[in-house]
C-alpha positions as CSV (number, residue, x, y, z in Angstrom):
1,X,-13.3,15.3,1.1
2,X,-11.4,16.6,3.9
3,X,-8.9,18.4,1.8
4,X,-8.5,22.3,2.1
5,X,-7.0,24.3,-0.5
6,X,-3.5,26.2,-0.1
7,X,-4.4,28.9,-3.4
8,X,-6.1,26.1,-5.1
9,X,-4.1,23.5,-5.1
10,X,-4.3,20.6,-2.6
11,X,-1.2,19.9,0.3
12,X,0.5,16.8,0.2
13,X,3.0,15.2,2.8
14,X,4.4,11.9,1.6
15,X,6.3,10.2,5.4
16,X,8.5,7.8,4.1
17,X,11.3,8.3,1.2
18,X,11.8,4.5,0.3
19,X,10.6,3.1,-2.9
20,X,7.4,4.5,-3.3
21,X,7.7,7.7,-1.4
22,X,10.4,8.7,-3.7
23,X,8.1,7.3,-6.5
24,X,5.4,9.6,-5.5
25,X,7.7,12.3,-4.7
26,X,9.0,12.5,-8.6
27,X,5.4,12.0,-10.3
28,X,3.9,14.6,-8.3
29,X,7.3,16.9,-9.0
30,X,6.4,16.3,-12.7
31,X,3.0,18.6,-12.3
32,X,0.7,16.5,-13.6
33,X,-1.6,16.1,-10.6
34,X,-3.0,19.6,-9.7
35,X,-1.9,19.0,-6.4
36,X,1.2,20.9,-4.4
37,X,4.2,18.8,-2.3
38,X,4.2,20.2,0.8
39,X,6.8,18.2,2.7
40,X,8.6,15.2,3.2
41,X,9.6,13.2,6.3
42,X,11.5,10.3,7.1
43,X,13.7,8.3,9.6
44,X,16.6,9.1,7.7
45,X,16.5,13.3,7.3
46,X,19.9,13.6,5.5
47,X,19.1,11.1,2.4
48,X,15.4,13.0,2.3
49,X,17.0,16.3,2.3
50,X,19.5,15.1,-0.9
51,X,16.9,13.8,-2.6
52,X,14.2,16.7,-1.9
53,X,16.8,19.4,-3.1
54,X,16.7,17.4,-6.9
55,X,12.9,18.0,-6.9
56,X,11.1,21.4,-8.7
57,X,9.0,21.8,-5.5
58,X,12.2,21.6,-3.6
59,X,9.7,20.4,-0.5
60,X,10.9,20.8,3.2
61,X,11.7,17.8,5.5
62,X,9.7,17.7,8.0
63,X,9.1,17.0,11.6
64,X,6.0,14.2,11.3
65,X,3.7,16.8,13.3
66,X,5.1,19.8,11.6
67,X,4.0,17.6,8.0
68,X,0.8,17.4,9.5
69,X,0.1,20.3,10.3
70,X,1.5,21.9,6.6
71,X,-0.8,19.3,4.7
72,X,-4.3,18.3,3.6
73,X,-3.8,14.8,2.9
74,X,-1.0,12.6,4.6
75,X,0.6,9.6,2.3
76,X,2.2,6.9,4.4
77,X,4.6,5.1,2.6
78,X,7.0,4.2,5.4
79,X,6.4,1.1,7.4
80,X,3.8,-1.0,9.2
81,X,5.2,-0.1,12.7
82,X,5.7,3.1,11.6
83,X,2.2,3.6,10.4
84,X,0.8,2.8,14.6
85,X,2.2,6.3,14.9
86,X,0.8,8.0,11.3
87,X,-2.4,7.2,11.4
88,X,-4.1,8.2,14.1
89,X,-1.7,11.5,14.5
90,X,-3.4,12.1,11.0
91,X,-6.4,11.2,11.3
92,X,-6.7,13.1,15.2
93,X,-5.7,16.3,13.6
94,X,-8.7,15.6,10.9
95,X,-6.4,15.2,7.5
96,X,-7.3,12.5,5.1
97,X,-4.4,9.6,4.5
98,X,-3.3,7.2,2.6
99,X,-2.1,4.0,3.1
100,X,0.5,2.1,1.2
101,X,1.4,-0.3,4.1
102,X,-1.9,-1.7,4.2
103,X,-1.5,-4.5,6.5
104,X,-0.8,-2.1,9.4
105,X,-4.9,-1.5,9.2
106,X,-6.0,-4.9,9.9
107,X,-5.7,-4.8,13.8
108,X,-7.1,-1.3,13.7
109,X,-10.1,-0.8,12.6
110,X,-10.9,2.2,14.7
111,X,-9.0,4.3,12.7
112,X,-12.2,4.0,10.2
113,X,-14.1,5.0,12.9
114,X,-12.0,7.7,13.7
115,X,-11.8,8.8,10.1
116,X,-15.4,9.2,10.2
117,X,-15.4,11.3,13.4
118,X,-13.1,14.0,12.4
119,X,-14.7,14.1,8.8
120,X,-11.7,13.0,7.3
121,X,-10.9,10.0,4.5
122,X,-8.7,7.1,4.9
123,X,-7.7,6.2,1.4
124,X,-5.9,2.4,0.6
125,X,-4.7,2.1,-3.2
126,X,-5.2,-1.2,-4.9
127,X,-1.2,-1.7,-4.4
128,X,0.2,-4.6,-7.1
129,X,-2.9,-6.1,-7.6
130,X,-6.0,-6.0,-10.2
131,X,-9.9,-7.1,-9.5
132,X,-10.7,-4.9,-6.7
133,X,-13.9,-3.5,-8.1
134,X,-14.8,-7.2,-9.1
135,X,-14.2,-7.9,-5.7
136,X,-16.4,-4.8,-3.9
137,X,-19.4,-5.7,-6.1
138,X,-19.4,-9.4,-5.6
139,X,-19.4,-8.7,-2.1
140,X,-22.5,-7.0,-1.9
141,X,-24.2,-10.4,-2.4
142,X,-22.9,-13.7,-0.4
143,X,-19.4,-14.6,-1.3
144,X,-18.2,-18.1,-0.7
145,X,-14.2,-17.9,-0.7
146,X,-11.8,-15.6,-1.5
147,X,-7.7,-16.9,-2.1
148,X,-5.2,-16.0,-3.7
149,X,-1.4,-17.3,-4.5
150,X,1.4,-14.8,-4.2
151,X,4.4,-16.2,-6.3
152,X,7.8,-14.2,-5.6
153,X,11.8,-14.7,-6.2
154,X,13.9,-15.3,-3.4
155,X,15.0,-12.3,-3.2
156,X,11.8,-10.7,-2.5
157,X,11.0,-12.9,0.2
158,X,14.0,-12.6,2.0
159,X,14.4,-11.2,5.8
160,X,10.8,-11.7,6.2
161,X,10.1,-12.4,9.9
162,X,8.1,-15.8,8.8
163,X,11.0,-16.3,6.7
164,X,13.6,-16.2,9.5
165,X,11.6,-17.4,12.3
166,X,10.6,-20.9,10.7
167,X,14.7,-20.7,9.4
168,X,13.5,-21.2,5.8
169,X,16.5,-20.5,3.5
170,X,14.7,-19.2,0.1
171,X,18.1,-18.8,-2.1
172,X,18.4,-22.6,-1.0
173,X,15.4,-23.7,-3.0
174,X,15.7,-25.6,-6.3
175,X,12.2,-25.7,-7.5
176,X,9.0,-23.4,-6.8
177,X,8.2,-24.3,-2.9
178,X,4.9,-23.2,-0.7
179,X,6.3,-21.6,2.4
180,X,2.9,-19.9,3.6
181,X,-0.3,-21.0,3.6
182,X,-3.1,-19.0,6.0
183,X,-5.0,-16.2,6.6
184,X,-4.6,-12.7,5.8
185,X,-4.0,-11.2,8.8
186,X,-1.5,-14.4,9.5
187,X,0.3,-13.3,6.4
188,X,0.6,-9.7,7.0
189,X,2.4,-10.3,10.4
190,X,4.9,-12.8,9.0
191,X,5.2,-10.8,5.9
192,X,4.3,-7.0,6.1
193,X,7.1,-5.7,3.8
194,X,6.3,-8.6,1.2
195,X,2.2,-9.3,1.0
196,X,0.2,-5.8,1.6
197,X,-1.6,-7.3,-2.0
198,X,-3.5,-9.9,0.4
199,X,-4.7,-6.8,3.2
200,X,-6.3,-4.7,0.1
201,X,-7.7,-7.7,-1.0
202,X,-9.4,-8.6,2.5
203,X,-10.6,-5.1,3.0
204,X,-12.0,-4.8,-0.3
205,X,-13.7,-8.8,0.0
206,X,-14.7,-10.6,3.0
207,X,-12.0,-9.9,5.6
208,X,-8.3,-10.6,7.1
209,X,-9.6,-13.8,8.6
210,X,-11.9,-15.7,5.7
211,X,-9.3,-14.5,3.1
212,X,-6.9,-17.1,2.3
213,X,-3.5,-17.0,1.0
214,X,-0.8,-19.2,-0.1
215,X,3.0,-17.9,-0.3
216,X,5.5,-19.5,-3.1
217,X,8.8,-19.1,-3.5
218,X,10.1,-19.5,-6.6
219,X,13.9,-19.6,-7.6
220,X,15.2,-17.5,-10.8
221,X,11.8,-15.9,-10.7
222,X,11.9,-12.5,-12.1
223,X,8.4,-10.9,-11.3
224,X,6.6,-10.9,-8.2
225,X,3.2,-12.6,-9.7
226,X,-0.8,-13.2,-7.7
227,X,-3.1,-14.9,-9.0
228,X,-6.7,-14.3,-7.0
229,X,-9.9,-16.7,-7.5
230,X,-13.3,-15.6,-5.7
231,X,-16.2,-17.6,-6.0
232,X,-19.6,-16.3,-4.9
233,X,-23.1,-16.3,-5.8
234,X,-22.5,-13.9,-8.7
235,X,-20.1,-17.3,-10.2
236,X,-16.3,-17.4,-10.1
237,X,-13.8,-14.5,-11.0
238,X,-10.1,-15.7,-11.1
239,X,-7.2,-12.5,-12.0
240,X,-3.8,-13.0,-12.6
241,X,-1.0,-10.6,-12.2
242,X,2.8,-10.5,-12.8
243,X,4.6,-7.6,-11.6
244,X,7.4,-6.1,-12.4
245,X,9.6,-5.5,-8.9
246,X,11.2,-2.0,-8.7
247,X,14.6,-1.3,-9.7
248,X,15.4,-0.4,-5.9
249,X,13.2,-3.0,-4.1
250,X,12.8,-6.4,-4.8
251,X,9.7,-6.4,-2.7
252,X,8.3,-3.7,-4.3
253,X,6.5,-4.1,-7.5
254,X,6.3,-1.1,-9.3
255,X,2.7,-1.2,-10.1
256,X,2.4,-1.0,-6.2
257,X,3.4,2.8,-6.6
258,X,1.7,3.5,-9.8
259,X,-1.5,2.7,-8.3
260,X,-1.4,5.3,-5.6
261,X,-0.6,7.9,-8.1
262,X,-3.3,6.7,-10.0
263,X,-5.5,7.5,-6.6
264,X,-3.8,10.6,-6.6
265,X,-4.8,11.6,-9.7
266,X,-9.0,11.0,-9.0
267,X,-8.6,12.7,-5.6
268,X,-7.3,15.8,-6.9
269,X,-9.9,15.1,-10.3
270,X,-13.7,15.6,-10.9
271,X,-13.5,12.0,-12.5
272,X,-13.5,8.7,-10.9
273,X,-14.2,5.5,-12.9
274,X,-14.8,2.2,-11.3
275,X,-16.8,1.1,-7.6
């Protein structure tokens, strides 16, 4: 672990005060995690600063090399394009990160590499999925296929550049309709505010290319659901999620926060359960 200790307690910068930054913001505000708030930062310094001065920690908004430089571990929980810049500013100046837009990583995988040579971690949460560890194990023997089926309501499929490029009109939709069907990586480009789930799950399995994914929209939905099968030499494992989307996000399901605080929680602990 990279971290170094500010009296004890580990330094945390969150970039990015959307949906989960402020999420992350609030539980580690709460003192649970034995870890300190160090700063914030994000494109929009006037909303960060309102909602930093309702925290305890009352944390200062930073400049993204000044955030940095003040913390131990980085958590990025802005944007794919945004995350080009984060990563390898953090990982350069030898602080771990975390990485909530996971699909950013896919067509950078010298950031591991560069993680490695500056002794530093590069942490991904599961997100707003379930099975990881399944999948991890499986894959230390030979694993045959890996798919899974992300279901969401229009509303969180909306404004997706697949979405508008192909002209698809999702509130236009009268029954539950494929709209994507591909790889991984061909999902995270067309979608890399809406399927992250499907990056975690590559990373974790057999890779952005051989992991396969289909897309449904599906009208009056209410949760954003995934339903992942992997069949291997170990036999079949199937899991099946439905999430419940944020109050602020549609595209955002809430467990997609919880499970980085989770992560929080065993990187500042002595415990960690699971592969």
């Amino acid at each position: 672990m990279a971290f170094s200790e500010c009296g004890g307690i580990y330094r945390v910068g969150i970039v990015g005060m959307g949906t989960i930054g402020r999420a992350i913001a609030l539980a580690l505000d709460s003192g649970d995690i034995p870890v300190h708030l160090a700063a914030v930062h994000s494109r929009d310094a006037e909303k960060a600063e309102a909602f930093a001065a309702t925290l305890n920690a009352k944390p200062p908004v930073m400049a993204l090399n000044e955030l940095i430089a003040s913390s131990d571990l980085v958590i990025e929980a802005a944007t794919q394009a945004a995350l080009a810049t984060i990563a390898p500013a953090t990982l350069e100046a030898g602080k771990d990160l975390m990485v909530l837009s996971v699909g950013g990583l896919l067509d950078h995988p010298e950031w591991a590499d560069l993680a490695d040579r500056q002794h530093c971690k590069l942490y991904v949460p599961s997100g707003a999925i379930v099975g990881l560890d399944g999948v991890k194990g499986a894959c230390a023997g030979r694993i045959d296929s890996v798919t899974i089926t992300t279901r969401k309501p229009p509303e969180g499929l909306d404004g997706a550049p697949y979405v508008v490029e192909q002209g698809i009109d999702v509130y236009a939709l009268t029954e539950e309709t494929l709209i994507f069907e591909g790889s991984a990586r061909e999902a995270c480009k067309g979608f890399p505010a809406n399927v992250n789930v499907s990056a975690a799950l590559s990373l974790a399995g057999i890779g952005p290319d051989q992991t396969r994914i289909r897309i449904m929209a599906v009208p009056g939905g209410t949760r954003n659901m995934h339903d992942v099968e992997v069949i291997g030499e170990f036999g079949r494992m199937t899991s099946h999620i439905e999430n419940v989307p944020s109050d602020t996000n549609p595209r955002t399901g809430k467990l997609s926060y919880l499970s980085a605080i989770a992560m929080l929680r065993e990187i500042a602990g002595a415990v960690r359960y699971g592969n």
